[in-house]
C-alpha positions as CSV (number, residue, x, y, z in Angstrom):
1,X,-14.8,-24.7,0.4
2,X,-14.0,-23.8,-3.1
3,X,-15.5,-20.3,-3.9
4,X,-16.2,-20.9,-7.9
5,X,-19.9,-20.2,-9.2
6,X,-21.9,-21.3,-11.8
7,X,-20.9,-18.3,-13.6
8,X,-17.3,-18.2,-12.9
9,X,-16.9,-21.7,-14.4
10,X,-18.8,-21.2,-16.9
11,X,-16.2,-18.5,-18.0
12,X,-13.7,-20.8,-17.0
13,X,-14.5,-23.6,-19.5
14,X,-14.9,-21.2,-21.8
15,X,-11.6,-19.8,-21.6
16,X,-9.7,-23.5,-21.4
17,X,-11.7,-24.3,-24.5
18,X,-10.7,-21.5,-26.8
19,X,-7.3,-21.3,-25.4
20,X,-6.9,-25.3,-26.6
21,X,-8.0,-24.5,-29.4
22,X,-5.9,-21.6,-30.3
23,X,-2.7,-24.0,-29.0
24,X,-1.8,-22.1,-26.9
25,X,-0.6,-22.4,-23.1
26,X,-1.2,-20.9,-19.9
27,X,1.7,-19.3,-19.7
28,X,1.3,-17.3,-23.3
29,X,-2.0,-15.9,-22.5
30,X,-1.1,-14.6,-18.9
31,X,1.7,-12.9,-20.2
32,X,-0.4,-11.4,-22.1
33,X,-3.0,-10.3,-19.8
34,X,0.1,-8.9,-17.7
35,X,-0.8,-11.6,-14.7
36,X,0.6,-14.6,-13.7
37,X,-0.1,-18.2,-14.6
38,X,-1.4,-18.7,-11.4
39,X,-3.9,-16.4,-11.6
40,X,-4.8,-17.4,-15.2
41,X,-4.7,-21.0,-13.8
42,X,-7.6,-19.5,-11.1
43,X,-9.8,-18.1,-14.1
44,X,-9.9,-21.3,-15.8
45,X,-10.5,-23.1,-12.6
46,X,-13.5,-20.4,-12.2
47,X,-12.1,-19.5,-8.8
48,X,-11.5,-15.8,-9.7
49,X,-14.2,-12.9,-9.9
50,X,-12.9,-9.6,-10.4
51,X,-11.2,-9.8,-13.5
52,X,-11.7,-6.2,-15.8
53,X,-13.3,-5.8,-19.0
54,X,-9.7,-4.7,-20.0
55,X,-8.3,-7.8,-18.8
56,X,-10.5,-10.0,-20.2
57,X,-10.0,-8.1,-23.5
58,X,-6.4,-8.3,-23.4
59,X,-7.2,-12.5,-23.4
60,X,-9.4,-12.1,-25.9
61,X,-6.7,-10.7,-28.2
62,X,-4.3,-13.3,-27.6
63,X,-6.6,-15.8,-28.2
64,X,-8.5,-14.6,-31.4
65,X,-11.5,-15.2,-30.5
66,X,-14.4,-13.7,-33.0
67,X,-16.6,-11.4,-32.0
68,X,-19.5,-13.4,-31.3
69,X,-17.2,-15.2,-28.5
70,X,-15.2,-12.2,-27.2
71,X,-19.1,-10.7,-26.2
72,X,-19.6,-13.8,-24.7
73,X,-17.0,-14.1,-22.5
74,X,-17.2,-10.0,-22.0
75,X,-20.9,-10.5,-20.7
76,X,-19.9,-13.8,-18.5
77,X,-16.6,-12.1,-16.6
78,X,-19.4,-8.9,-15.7
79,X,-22.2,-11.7,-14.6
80,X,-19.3,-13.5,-12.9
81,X,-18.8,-10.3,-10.7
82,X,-22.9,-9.5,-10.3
83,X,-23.1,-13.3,-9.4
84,X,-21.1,-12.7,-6.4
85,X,-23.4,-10.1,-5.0
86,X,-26.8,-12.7,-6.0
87,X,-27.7,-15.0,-3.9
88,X,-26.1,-18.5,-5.7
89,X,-28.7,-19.4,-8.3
90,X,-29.0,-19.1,-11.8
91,X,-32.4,-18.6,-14.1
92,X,-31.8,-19.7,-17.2
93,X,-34.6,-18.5,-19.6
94,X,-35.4,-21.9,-22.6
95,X,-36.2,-19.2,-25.3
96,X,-34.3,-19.1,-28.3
97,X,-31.9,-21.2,-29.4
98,X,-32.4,-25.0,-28.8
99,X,-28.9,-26.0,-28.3
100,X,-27.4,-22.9,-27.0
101,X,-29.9,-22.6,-24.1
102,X,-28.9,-26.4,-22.5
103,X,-24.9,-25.0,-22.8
104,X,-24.7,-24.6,-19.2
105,X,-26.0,-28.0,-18.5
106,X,-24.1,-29.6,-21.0
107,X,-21.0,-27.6,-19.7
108,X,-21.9,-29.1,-16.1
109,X,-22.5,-32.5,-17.0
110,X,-19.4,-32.9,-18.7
111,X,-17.4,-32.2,-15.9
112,X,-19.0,-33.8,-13.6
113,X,-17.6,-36.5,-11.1
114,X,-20.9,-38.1,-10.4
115,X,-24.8,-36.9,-11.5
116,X,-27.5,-38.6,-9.2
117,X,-30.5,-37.7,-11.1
118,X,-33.9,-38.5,-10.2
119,X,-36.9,-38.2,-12.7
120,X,-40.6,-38.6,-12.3
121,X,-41.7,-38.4,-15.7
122,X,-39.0,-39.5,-18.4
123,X,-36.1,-41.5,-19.1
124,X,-33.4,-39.6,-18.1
125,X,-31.5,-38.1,-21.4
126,X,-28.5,-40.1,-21.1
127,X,-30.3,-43.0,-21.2
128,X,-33.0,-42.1,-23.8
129,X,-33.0,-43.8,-27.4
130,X,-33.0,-41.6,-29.9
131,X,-36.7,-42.5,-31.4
132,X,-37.4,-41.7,-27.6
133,X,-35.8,-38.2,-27.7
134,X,-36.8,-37.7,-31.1
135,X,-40.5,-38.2,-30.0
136,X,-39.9,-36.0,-26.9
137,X,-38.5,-33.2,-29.3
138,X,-41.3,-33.1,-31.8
139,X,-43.7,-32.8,-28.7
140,X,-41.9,-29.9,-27.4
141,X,-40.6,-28.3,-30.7
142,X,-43.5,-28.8,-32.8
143,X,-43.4,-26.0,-35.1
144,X,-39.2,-25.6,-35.1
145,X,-37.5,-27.2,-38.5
146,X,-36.9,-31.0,-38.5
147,X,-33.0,-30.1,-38.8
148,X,-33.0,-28.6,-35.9
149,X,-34.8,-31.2,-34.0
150,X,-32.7,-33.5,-35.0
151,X,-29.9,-31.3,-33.6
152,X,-31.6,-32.0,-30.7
153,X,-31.7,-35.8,-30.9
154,X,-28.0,-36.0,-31.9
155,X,-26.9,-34.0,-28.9
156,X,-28.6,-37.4,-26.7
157,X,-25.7,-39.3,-28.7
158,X,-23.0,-37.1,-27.8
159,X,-24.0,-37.0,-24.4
160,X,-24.3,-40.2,-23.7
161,X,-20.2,-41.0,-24.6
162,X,-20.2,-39.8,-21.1
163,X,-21.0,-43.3,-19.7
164,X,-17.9,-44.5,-21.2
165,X,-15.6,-42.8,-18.9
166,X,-14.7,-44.9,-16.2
167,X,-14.0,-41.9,-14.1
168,X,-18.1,-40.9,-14.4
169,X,-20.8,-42.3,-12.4
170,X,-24.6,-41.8,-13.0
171,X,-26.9,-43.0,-10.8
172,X,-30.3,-42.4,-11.6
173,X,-34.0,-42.8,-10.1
174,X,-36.9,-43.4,-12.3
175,X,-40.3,-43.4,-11.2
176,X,-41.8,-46.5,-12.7
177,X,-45.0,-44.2,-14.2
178,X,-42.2,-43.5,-16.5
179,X,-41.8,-47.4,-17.6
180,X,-45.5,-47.6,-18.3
181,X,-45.9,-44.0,-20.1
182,X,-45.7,-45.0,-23.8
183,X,-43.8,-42.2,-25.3
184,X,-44.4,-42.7,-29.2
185,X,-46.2,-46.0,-28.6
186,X,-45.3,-49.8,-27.9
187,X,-43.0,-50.3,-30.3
188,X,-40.7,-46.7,-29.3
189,X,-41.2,-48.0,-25.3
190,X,-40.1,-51.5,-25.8
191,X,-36.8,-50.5,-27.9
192,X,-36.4,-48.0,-24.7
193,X,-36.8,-50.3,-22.4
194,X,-34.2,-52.9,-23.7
195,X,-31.8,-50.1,-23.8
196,X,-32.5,-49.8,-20.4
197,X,-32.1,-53.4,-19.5
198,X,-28.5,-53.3,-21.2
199,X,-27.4,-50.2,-19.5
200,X,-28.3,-51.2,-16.1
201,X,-25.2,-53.5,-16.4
202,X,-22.9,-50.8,-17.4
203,X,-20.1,-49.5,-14.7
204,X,-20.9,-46.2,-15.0
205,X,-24.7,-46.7,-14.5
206,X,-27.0,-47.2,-11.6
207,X,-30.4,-47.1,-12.1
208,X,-32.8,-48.0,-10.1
209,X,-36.9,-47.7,-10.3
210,X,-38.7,-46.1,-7.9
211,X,-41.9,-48.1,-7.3
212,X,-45.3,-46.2,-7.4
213,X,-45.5,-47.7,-3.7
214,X,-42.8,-46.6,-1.9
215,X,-43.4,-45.7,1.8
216,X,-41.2,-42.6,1.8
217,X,-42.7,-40.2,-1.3
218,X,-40.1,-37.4,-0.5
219,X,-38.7,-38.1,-3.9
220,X,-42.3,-37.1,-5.5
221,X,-42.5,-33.7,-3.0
222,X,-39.3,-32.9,-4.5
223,X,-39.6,-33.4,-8.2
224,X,-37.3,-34.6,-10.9
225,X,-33.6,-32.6,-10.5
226,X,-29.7,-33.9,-11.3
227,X,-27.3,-33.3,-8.3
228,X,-24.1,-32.9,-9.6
229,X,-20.5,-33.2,-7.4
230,X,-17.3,-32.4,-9.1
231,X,-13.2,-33.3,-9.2
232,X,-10.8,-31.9,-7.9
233,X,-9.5,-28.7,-9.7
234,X,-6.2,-28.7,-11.8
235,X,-4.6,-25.6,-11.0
236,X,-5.8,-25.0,-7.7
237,X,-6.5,-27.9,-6.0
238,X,-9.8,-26.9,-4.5
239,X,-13.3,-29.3,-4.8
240,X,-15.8,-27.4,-6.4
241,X,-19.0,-27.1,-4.4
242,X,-21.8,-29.1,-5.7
243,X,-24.7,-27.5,-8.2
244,X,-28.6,-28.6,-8.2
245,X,-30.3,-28.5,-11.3
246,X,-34.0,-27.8,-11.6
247,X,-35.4,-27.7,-15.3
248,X,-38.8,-26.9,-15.9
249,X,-40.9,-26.6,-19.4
250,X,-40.0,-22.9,-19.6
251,X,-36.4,-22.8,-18.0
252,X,-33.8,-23.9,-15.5
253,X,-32.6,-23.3,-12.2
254,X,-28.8,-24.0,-11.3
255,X,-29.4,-24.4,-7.1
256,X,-25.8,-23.5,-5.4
257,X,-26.5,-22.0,-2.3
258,X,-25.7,-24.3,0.8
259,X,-29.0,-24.8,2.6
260,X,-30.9,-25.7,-0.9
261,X,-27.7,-27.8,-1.2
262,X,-27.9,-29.5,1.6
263,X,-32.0,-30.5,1.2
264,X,-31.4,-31.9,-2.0
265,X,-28.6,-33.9,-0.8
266,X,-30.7,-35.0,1.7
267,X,-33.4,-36.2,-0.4
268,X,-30.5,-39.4,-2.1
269,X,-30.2,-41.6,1.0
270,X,-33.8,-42.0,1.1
271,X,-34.0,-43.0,-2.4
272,X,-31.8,-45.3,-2.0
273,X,-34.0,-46.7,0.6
274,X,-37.0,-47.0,-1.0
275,X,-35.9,-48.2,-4.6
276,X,-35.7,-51.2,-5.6
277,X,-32.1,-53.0,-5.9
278,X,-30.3,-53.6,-9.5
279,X,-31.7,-57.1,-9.9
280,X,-35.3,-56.0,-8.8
281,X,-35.1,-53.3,-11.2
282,X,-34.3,-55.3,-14.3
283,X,-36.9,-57.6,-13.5
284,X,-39.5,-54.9,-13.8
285,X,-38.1,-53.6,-16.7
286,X,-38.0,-56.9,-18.4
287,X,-41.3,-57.5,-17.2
288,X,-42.5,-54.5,-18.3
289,X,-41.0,-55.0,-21.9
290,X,-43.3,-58.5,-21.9
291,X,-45.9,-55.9,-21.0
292,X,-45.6,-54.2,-24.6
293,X,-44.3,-57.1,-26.3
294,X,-47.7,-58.6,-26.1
295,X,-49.9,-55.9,-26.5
């Protein structure tokens, strides 16, 4: 199994993204760290964890990176060597910055091979509308400036491009409370809930609604969370090992050891079981959209 950790890719993206942007190859910015490219290769692919602050300042030159970034990636390569020591999971504090705080995730799903996701209480953010996030935000945020919120609501756009790559699957599970739950009234949930109806017939997309009486209710013992497998590596041809994620109204939790692993991905063939099938899904949803249609 591939050794990388939520940290060490992390650094790793970090690195391939300002080494792109500086134009730069592999091959330049090893020779100037005085390693290989096979080893560099291994950073970017997060499979390495001892590389020196002198090291990574040697990269950081090369790539002329500001300030602001080179203590970034300083403070991730030294959490990148604690991590190895911790016991696989991640804390991640939602204090501060809106945007910068959901990084991780955003760094996670946009790598992903395949997110099954299941959620008791929302539409799932890639297959929010915007009014939806919007009204989510304000709830959340309510004393942050409306430019930043609507920071917040753009970044639903952007993420959502994700269901256009044919090499991405999403299958989600939504508890049908969530149909019935009228975030910002009938006239925000029924514009949801078309969107909905229309996604459910993308490629990318499987969604399926959990009904309130399903005979198994392991999926309500366990709670909304996004289990998230991962391609194959570039430069070293290892699988990356799956990550959990467990958010929460005051923070996150990136899962990776085995064993809590292995319980979540336990928890998927029995929601398969006990949700309804594509076509019974749209039914409710359209039924449901009749539902705040007429009131």
């Amino acid at each position: 199994m591939a050794s990388s950790t939520l940290a060490s890719r992390a650094l790793g993206w970090q690195l391939k993204k300002l080494r792109e942007r500086a134009g730069l190859s592999k091959f330049a910015v090893a020779r100037a760290a005085e390693t290989s490219s096979q080893t560099y290769g291994r950073l970017e692919d997060g499979q390495k964890h001892n590389t020196t602050t002198l090291v990574m300042n040697a990269i950081c030159d090369k790539l002329k990176v500001s300030n602001e970034e080179r203590q970034k990636l300083l403070e991730l390569a030294d959490e990148v060597r604690r991590d190895r020591k911790s016991e696989g999971g991640w804390w991640r504090p939602a204090l501060g910055n809106l945007r910068n705080n959901f990084e991780y995730f955003l760094q996670l799903e946009e790598s992903a091979k395949k997110i099954t996701h299941l959620h008791l209480n929302l539409v799932p953010g890639l297959l929010q509308t915007l009014d939806y996030r919007r009204q989510l935000a304000w709830a959340e945020f309510p004393q942050s400036p409306s430019d930043e919120l609507e920071t917040l609501v753009d970044l639903v756009r952007q993420r959502q491009e994700r269901l256009l790559d044919p090499d991405f699957e999403f299958e989600a599970f939504v508890s049908e409370v969530v149909l019935r739950r009228p975030i910002g009234g009938p006239g925000v949930m029924e514009d949801q809930l078309r969107h909905l109806a229309e996604v459910v017939d993308l490629p990318s997309v499987n969604l399926r609604i959990v009904p309130d009486n399903a005979r198994n209710p392991l999926g309500f013992i366990t709670g909304t969370f996004s289990y998230m497998t991962f391609p194959i590596l570039p430069n070293t041809k290892l699988t990356p090992p799956p990550v959990v994620y467990v958010e929460n109204y005051v923070g996150a939790l990136y899962l990776e050891r085995q064993v809590e692993i292995d319980k979540y991905r336990d928890t998927i063939p029995v929601l398969r079981q006990v949700a309804l099938d594509t076509d019974a899904t749209r039914n409710l949803i359209l039924a449901t959209i009749r539902e705040y249609s007429s009131s």
